[in-house]
C-alpha positions as a LaTeX table, in Angstrom:
\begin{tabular}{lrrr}
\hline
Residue & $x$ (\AA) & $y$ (\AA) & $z$ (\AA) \\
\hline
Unk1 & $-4.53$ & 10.00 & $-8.56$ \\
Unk2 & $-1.60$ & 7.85 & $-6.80$ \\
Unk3 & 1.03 & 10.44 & $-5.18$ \\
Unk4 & 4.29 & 9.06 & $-3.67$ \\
Unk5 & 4.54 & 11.11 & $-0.35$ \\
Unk6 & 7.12 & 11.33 & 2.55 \\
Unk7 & 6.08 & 9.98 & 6.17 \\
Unk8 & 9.65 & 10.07 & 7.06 \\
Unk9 & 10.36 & 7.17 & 7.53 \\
Unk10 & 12.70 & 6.19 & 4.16 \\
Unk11 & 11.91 & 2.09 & 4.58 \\
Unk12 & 8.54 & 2.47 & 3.42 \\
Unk13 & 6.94 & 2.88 & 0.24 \\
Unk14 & 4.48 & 5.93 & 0.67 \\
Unk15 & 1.55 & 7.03 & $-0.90$ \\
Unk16 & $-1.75$ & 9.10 & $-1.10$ \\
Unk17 & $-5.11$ & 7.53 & $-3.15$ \\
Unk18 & $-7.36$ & 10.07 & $-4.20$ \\
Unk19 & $-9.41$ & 9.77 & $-6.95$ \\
Unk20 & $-9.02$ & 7.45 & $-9.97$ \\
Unk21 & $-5.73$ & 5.70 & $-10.60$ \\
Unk22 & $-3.95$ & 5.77 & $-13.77$ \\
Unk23 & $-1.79$ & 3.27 & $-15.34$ \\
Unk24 & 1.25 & 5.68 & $-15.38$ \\
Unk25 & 1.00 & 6.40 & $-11.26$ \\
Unk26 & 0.16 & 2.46 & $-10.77$ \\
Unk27 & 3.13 & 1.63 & $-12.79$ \\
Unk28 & 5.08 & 3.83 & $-10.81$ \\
Unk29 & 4.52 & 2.55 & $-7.52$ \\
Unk30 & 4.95 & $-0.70$ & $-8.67$ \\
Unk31 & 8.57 & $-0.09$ & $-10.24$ \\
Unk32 & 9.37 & 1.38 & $-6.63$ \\
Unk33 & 8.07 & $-2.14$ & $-5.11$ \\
Unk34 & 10.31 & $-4.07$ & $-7.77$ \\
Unk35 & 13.51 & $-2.30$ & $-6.97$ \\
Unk36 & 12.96 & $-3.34$ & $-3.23$ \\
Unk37 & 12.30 & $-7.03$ & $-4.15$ \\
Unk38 & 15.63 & $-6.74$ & $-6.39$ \\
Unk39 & 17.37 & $-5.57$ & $-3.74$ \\
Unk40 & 16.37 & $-8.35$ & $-1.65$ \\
Unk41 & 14.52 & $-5.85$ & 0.50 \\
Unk42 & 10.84 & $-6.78$ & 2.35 \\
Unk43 & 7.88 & $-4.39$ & 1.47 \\
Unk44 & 6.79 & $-1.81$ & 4.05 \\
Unk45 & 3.77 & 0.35 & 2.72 \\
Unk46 & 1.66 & 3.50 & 3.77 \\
Unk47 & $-1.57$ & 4.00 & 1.81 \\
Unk48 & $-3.13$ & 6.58 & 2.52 \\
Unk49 & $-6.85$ & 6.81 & 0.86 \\
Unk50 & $-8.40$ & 9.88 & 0.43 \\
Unk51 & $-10.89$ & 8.76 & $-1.79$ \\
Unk52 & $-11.48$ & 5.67 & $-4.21$ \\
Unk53 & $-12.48$ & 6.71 & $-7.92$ \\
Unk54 & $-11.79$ & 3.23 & $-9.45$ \\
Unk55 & $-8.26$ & 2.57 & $-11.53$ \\
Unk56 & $-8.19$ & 2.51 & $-15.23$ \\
Unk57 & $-8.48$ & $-0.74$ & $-16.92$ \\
Unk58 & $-4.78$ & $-1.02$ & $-17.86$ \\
Unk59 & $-3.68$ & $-0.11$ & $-14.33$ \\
Unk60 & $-5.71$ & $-3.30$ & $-12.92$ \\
Unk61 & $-3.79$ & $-5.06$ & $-14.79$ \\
Unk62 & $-0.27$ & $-4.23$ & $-14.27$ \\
Unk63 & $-1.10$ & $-4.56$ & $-10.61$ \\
Unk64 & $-2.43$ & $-8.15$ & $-11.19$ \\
Unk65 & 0.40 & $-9.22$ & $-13.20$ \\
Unk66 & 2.84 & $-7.40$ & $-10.83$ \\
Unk67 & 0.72 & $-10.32$ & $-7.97$ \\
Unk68 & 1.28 & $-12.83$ & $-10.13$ \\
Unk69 & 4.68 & $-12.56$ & $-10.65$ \\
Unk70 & 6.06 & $-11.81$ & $-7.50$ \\
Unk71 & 3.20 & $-12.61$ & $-5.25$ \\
Unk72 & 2.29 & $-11.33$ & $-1.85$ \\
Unk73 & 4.97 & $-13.04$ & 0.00 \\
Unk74 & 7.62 & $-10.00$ & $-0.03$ \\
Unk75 & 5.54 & $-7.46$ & 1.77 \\
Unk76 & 6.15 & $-7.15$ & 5.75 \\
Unk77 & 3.78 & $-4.48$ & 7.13 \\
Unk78 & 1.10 & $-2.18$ & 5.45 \\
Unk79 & $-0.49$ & 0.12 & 7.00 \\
Unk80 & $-3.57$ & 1.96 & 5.95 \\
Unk81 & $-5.10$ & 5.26 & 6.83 \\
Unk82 & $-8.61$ & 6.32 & 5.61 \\
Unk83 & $-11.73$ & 7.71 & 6.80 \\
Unk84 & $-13.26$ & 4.79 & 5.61 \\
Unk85 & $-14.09$ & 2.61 & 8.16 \\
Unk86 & $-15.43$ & $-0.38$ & 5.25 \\
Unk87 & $-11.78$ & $-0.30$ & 4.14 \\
Unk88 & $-10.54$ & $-0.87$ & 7.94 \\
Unk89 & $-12.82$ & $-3.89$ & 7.65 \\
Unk90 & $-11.33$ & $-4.62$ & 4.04 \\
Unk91 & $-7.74$ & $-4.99$ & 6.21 \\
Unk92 & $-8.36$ & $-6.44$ & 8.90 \\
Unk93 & $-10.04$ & $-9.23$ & 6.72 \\
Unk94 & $-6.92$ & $-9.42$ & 4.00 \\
Unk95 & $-4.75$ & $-9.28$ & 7.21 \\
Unk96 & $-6.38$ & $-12.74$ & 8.24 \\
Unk97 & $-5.78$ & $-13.98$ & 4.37 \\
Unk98 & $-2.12$ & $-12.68$ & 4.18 \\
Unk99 & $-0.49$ & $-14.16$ & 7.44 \\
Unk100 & 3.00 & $-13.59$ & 6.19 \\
Unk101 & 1.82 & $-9.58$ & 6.19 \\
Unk102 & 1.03 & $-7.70$ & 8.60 \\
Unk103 & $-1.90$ & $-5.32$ & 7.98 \\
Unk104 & $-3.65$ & $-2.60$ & 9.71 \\
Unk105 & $-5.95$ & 0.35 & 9.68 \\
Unk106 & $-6.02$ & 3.31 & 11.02 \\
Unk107 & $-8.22$ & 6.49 & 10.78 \\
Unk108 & $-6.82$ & 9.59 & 9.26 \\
Unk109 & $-6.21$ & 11.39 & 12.63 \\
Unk110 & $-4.13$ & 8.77 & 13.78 \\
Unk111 & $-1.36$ & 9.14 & 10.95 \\
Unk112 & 1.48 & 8.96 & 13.67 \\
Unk113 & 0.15 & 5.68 & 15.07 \\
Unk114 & 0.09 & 4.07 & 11.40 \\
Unk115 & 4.11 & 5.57 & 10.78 \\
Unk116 & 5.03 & 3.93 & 13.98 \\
Unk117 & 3.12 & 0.76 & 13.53 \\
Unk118 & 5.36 & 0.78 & 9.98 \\
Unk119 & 8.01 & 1.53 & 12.02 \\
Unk120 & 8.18 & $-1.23$ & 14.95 \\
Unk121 & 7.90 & $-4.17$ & 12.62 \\
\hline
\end{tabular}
């Protein structure tokens, strides 16, 4: 499941991964990225992952076609909050892939920190 949620902070594209992702929810969040891009707008994002049940075949690839086409170059700042420390590890190294963006991780009780973070940039 892929649920938009509010952090309160309207800049940023918010959401909660819990389970397995359909291609409905990933097309979603990706038609939310697009009208950002079209609006000339940079990408600020808040994952928050609850838990990781895969992603249905056609929701892999809408996301890789929505990479190739636009790329990574239009997000700014992503921030994401898990329990999982692996996936901390997973950001830090995409953070040293994706210079343009900057990444972080941060564990669930520090939610605030990861808003502000978003915030600041």
């Amino acid at each position: 499941m892929l649920e938009i949620i509010d952090i309160g902070f309207e800049k940023a594209v918010a959401y909660r991964l819990e389970g397995k992702i359909t291609e409905e929810e990933m097309l979603s969040v990706l038609s939310i990225f697009r009208e950002k891009i079209d609006k000339g707008e940079k990408l600020i994002v808040y994952q928050e992952v609850v838990s990781i049940g895969g992603a249905e075949f056609d929701a892999m690839i809408e996301k890789f076609k929505f990479f190739i086409d636009v790329g990574i170059s239009h997000f700014s700042r992503i921030a994401v909050v898990t329990h999982k420390k692996w996936i901390h590890k997973l950001v830090h190294l995409e953070g040293k892939l994706f210079k343009h963006t900057d990444m972080k991780g941060f564990p669930v009780e520090k939610k605030d920190q990861a808003v502000e973070f978003l915030k600041n940039g």
